[in-house]
C-alpha positions as CSV (number, residue, x, y, z in Angstrom):
1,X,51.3,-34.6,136.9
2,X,51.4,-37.9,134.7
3,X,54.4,-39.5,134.6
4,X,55.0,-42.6,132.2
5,X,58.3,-45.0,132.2
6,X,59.8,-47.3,129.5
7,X,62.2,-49.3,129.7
8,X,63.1,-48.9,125.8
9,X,64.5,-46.7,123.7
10,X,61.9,-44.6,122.2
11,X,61.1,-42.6,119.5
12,X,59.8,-39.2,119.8
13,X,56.5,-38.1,118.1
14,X,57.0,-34.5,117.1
15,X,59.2,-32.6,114.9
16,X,62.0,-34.3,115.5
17,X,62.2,-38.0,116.0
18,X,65.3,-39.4,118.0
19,X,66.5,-43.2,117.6
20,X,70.0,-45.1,118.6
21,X,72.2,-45.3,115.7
22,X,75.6,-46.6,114.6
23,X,78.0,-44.1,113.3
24,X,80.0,-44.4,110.2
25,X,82.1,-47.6,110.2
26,X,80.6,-49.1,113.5
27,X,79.7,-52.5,113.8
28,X,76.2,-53.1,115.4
29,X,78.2,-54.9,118.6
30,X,80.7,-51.6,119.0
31,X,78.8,-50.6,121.8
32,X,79.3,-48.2,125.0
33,X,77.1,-49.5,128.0
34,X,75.8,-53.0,126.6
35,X,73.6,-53.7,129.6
36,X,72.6,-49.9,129.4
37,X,68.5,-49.5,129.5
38,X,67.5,-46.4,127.9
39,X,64.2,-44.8,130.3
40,X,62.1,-42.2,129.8
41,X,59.7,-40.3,131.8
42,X,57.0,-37.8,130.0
43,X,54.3,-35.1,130.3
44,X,51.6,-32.9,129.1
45,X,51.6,-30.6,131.1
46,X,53.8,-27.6,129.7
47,X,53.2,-25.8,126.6
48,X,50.6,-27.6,125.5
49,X,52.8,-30.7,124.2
50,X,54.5,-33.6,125.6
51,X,58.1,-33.3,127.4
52,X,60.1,-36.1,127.5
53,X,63.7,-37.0,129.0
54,X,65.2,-40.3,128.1
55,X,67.7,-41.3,130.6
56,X,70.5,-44.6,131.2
57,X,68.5,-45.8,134.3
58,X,71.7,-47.9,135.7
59,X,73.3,-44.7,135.9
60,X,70.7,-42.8,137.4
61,X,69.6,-43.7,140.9
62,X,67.7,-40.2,141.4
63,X,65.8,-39.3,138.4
64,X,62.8,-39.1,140.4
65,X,64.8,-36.2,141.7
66,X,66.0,-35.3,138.7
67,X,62.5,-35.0,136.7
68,X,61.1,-33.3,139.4
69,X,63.7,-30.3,139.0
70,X,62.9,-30.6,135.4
71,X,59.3,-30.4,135.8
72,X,59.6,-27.6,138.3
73,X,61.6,-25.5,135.9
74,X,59.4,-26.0,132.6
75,X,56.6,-25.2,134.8
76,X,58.3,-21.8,136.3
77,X,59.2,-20.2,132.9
78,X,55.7,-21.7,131.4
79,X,54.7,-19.6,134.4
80,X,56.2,-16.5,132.9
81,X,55.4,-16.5,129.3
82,X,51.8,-17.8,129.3
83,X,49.5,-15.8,127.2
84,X,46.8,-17.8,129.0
85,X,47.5,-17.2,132.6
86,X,46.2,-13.9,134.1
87,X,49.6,-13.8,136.6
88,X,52.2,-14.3,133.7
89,X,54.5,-11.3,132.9
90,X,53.3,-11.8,129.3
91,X,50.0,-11.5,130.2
92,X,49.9,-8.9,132.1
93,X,52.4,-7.0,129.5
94,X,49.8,-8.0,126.8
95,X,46.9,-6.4,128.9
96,X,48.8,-3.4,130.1
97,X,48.2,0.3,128.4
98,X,50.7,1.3,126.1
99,X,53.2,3.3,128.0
100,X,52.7,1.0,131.2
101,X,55.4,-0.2,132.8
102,X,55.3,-4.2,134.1
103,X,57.1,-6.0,136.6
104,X,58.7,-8.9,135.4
105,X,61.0,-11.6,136.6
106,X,64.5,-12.3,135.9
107,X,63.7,-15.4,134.2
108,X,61.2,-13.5,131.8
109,X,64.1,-10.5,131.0
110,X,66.4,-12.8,130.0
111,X,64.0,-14.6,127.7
112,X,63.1,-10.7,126.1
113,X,67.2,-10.3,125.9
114,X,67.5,-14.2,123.7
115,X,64.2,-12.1,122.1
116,X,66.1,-9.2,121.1
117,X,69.3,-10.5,120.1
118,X,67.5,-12.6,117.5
119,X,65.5,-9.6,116.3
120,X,68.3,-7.7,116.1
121,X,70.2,-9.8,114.3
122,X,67.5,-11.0,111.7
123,X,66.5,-7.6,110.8
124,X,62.7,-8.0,112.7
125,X,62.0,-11.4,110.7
126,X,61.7,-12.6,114.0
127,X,59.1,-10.9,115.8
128,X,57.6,-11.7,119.5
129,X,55.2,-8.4,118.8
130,X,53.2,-10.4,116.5
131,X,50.7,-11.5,118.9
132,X,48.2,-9.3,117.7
133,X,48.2,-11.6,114.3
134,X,49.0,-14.6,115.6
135,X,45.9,-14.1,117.5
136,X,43.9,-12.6,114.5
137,X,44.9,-16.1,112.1
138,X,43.8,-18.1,115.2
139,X,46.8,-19.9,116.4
140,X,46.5,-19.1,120.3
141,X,45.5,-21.5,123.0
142,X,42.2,-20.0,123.4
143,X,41.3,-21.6,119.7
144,X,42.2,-24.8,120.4
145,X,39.9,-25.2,123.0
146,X,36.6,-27.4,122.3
147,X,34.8,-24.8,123.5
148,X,36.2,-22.0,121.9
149,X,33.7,-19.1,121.1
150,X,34.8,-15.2,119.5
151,X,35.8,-13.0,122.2
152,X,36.8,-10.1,120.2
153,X,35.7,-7.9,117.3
154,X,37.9,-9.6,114.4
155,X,37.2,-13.5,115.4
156,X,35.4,-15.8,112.8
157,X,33.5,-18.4,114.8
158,X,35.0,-20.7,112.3
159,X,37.8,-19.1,112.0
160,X,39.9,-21.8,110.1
161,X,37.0,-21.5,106.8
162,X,37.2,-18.0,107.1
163,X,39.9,-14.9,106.5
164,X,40.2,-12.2,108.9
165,X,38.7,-8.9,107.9
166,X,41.6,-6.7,105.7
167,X,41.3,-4.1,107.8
168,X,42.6,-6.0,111.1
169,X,45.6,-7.5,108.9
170,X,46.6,-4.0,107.6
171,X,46.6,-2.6,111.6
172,X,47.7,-5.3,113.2
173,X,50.9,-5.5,110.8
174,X,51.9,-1.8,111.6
175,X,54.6,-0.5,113.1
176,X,53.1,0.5,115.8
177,X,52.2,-2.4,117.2
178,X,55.2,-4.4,116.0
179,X,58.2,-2.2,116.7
180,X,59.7,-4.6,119.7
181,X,62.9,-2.5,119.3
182,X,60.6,0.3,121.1
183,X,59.9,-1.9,124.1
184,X,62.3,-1.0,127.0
185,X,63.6,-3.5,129.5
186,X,66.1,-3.7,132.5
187,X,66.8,-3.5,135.7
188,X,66.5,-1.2,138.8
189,X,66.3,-0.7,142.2
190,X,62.4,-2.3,142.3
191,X,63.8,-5.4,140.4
192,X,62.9,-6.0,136.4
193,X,60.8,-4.5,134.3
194,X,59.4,-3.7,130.7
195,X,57.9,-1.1,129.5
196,X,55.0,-1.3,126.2
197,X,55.7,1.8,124.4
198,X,53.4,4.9,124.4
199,X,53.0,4.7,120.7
200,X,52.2,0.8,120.4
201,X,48.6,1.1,120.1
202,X,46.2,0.9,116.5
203,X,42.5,1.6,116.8
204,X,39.9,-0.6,114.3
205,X,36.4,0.3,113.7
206,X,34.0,-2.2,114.5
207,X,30.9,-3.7,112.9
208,X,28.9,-1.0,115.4
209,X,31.1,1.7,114.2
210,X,32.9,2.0,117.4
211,X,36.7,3.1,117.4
212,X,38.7,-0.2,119.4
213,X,42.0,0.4,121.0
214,X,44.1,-2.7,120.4
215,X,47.9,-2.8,122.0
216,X,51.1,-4.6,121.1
217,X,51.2,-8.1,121.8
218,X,53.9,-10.7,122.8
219,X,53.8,-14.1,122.4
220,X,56.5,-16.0,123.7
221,X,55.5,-19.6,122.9
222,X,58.0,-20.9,120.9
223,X,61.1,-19.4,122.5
224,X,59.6,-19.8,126.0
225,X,60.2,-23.5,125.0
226,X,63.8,-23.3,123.8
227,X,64.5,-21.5,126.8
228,X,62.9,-24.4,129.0
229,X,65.3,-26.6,127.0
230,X,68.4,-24.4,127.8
231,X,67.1,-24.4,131.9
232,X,67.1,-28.1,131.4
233,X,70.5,-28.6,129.8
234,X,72.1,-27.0,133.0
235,X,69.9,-29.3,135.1
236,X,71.1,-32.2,133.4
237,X,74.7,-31.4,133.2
238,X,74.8,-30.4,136.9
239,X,73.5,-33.4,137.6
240,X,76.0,-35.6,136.0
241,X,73.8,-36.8,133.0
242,X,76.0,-37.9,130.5
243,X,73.8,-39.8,128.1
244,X,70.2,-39.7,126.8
245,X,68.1,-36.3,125.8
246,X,65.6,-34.0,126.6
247,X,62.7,-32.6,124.4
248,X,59.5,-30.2,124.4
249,X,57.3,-31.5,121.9
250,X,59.9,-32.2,119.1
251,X,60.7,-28.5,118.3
252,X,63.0,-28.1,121.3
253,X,65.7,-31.0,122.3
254,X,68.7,-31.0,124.4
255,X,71.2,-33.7,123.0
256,X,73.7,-36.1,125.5
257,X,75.0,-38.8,124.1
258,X,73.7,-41.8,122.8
259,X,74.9,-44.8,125.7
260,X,74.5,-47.3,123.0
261,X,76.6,-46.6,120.6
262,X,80.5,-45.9,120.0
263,X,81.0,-42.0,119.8
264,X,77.5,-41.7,121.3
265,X,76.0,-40.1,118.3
266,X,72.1,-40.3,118.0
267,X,70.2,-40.1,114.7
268,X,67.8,-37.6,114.7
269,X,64.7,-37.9,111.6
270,X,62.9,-35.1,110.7
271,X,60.0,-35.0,110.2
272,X,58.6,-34.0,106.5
273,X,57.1,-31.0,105.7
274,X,54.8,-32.4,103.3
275,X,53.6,-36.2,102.4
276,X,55.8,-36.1,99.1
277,X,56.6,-40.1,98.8
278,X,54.9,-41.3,102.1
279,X,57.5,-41.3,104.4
280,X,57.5,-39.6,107.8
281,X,60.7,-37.6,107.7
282,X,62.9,-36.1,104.8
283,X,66.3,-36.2,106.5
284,X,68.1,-37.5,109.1
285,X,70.8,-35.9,111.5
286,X,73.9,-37.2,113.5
287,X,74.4,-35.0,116.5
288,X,75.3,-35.5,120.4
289,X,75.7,-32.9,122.8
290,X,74.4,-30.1,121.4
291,X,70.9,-28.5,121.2
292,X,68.5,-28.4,118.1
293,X,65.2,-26.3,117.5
294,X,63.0,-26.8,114.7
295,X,59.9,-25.1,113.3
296,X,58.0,-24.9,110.0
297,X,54.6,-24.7,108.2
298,X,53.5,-28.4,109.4
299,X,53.1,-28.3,112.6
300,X,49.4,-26.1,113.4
301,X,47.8,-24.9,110.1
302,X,44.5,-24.6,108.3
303,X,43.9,-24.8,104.5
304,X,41.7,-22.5,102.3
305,X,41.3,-23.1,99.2
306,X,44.8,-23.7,97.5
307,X,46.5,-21.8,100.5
308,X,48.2,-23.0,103.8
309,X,47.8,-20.7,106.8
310,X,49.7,-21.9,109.4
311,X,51.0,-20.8,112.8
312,X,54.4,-18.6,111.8
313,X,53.3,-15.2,110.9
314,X,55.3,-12.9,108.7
315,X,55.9,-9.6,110.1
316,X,56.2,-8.3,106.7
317,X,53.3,-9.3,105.2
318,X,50.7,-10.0,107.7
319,X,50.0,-13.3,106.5
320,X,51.0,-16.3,107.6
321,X,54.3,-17.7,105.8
322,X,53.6,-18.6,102.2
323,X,50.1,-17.8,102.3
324,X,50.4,-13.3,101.2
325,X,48.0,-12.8,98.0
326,X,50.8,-10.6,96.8
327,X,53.3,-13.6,97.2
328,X,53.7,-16.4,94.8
329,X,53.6,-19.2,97.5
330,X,57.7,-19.7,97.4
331,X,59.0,-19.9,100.6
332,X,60.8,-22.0,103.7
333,X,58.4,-24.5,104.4
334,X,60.9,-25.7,107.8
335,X,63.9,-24.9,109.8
336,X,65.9,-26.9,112.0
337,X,68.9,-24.8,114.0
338,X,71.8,-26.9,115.6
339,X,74.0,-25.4,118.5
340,X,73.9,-22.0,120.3
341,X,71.1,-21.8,122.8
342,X,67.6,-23.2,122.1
343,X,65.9,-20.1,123.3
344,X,67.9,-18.3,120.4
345,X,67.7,-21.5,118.1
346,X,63.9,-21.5,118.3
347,X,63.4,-17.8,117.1
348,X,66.2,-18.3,114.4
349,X,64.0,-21.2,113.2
350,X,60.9,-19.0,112.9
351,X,63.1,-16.2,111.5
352,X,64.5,-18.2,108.7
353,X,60.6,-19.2,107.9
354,X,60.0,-15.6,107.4
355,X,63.6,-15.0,105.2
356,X,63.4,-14.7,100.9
357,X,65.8,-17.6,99.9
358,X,68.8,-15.7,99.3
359,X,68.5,-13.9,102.7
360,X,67.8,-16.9,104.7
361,X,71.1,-18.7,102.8
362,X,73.2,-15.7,103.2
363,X,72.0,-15.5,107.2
364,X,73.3,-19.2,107.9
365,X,76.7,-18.4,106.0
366,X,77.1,-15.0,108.2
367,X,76.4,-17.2,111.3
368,X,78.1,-20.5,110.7
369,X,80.2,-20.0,113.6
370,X,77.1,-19.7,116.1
371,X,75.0,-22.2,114.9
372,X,74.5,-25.2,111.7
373,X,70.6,-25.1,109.5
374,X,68.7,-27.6,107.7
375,X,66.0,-26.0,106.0
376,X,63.0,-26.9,103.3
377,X,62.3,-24.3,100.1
378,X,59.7,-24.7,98.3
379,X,59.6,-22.9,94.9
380,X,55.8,-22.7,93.7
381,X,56.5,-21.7,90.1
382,X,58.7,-24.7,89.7
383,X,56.4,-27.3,92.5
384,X,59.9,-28.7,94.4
385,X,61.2,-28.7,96.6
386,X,64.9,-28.6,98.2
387,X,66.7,-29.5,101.1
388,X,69.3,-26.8,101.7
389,X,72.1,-27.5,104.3
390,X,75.5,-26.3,106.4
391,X,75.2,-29.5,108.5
392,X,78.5,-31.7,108.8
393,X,76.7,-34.7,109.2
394,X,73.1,-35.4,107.9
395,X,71.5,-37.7,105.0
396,X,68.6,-36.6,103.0
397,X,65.8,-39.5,103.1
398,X,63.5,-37.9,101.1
399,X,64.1,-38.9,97.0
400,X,61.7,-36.7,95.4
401,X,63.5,-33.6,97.1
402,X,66.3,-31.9,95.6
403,X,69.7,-30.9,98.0
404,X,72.1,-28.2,97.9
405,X,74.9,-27.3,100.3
406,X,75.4,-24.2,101.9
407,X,78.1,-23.3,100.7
């Protein structure tokens, strides 16, 4: 494992970028722990992005002890929800026969539960069974490899120049294959379990003329992260951690408090969808104690011609976000959820990406209680783009955006 320490506050190279700030009407000497040096210790080794927890090191004589929990826990529910690793529970669900039941562990049924509960509630915008075309537009680890090579009947060998076949869209997005409601899960006597429904199953004819069985698939990669960032909000608190934050790559972050400042807010930037005026985020967010999950268009994505494809696939559609032929381009370009649970908070982010304006508006009024959004629209008939928000406390830094509150 690679470790790395500085003695500095940092900022975080991601989605969300964290700095030390001074809250409204504090002077630059009002602070909390003057002597206070702000540490951090980071990663690569889990999800495929760097992990980082900053931490007061005056105040923390065992954070050897407490990264190594950390690390330990990432790497257990990584464990769980790898569509790469031939012992996961996701893997094995993903290669089981429809109608199989798989063991799973308890860690892995509560993440399907957080799955659920967000599906439930956003109508199937959010949509673990899409792993079948999250596969097909080529945003698994398998095509970020160097050495990546087709392995199945729909890949493109250059499969960011090229569109998927129609036909493997059109199956892939059926209900079949994406009705998650139909998956069962619990508990029994011989521990958890899920079970891929009989009926989640398509068959594609291939180049040879052959009929291809193809199954439902999960993929659990951003909410597996949010989750990790829940584990590792206990682990902090139970440890006494007061200040500094944890993060998974900038789309997951656990908020303390900020040691350096009076109220111990931190400033949170975000990053910007699109390179509008040059800068490197559109707003900026004043938060402590409190977890935020952010995802969007920018972060894995190809271009073709005058199209974006990138790694948030609509269930509805088939396409990636923004990118139907049967759509006129308009739609949330990022999301960044703050408070509930990150496991929940990461598939609400996705799920807003996939929401018409007026639904994704209307589903952060209906939930202003659970959780605060900042999201990006961007209307293609019109070429803007707007900042809308619930947030208390936040500044958009981004002038040639427009903002509206959620009102």
């Amino acid at each position: 494992m690679r470790k790395k320490l500085a003695a500095s506050a940092v900022m975080l190279a991601g989605l969300l970028m964290v700095s030390a700030c001074a809250g409204a009407g504090e002077e630059e000497d009002d602070r909390v722990l003057t002597e206070a040096t702000l540490a951090a210790m980071d990663d690569y080794d889990h999800f495929g992005t760097m992990t980082r927890w900053v931490y007061v090191r005056e105040q923390t004589s065992d954070a050897s002890a407490i990264w190594d929990r950390l690390t330990q826990s990432s790497e257990s529910v990584e464990s769980h929800v790898s569509s790469e690793r031939t012992e996961s529970d996701i893997f094995r669900f993903n290669a089981a026969k429809a109608g199989e039941r798989v063991a799973i562990a308890e860690e892995t049924y509560r993440m399907l539960v957080a799955a659920r509960t967000v599906y439930e509630e956003t109508d199937g915008k959010y949509n673990p069974a899409t792993g079948l075309l999250v596969d097909l537009w080529g945003f698994t680890p398998r095509h970020r490899k160097a050495n990546y090579k087709p392995e199945t009947d729909y890949d493109r060998a250059l499969y960011a120049e090229e569109l998927p076949a129609e036909k493997y869209i059109t199956a892939f997005s059926s209900e079949a294959v994406l009705d998650f409601s139909a998956v069962e899960m619990g508990q029994d006597g011989d521990g958890y379990y899920a079970v891929k429904p009989e009926t989640a199953f398509v068959t594609v004819e291939n180049a040879a003329g052959e009929a291809i069985e193809y199954t439902m698939q999960l993929n659990f990669s951003g909410i597996g992260k949010g989750y990790s960032a829940d584990c590792a909000q206990e682990i902090l608190r139970d440890a006494g951690q007061e200040y500094g934050y944890y993060s998974l790559g900038g789309s997951s972050m656990v908020l303390l408090a900020d040691p350096t400042r009076q109220g111990g807010v931190w400033e949170i930037g975000v990053n910007a969808p699109r390179n509008l005026s040059g800068k490197t985020s559109y707003a900026s967010i004043r938060a402590r104690d409190i977890v935020l999950s952010t995802s969007g268009d920018y972060e894995q994505y190809y271009e073709i011609g005058d199209r974006r494809y990138c790694h948030i696939v609509d269930p509805a559609t088939g396409y990636p976000i923004g990118a139907s032929p049967v759509q006129d381009g308009s739609h949330v370009v990022c999301a960044t959820v703050v408070g509930g649970r990150a496991a929940e908070g990461d598939a609400r982010a996705t799920a807003l990406c996939c929401m018409g304006l007026d639904e994704a508006l209307n589903y952060c009024r209906a939930n202003a209680d659970v959780f605060r959004v900042l999201l990006v629209w961007y209307d293609a008939a019109e070429d803007t783009y707007t900042a809308y928000s619930n947030l208390e406390d936040w500044t958009l830094t981004e002038s040639v955006m427009q903002t509206e509150e959620i009102a």
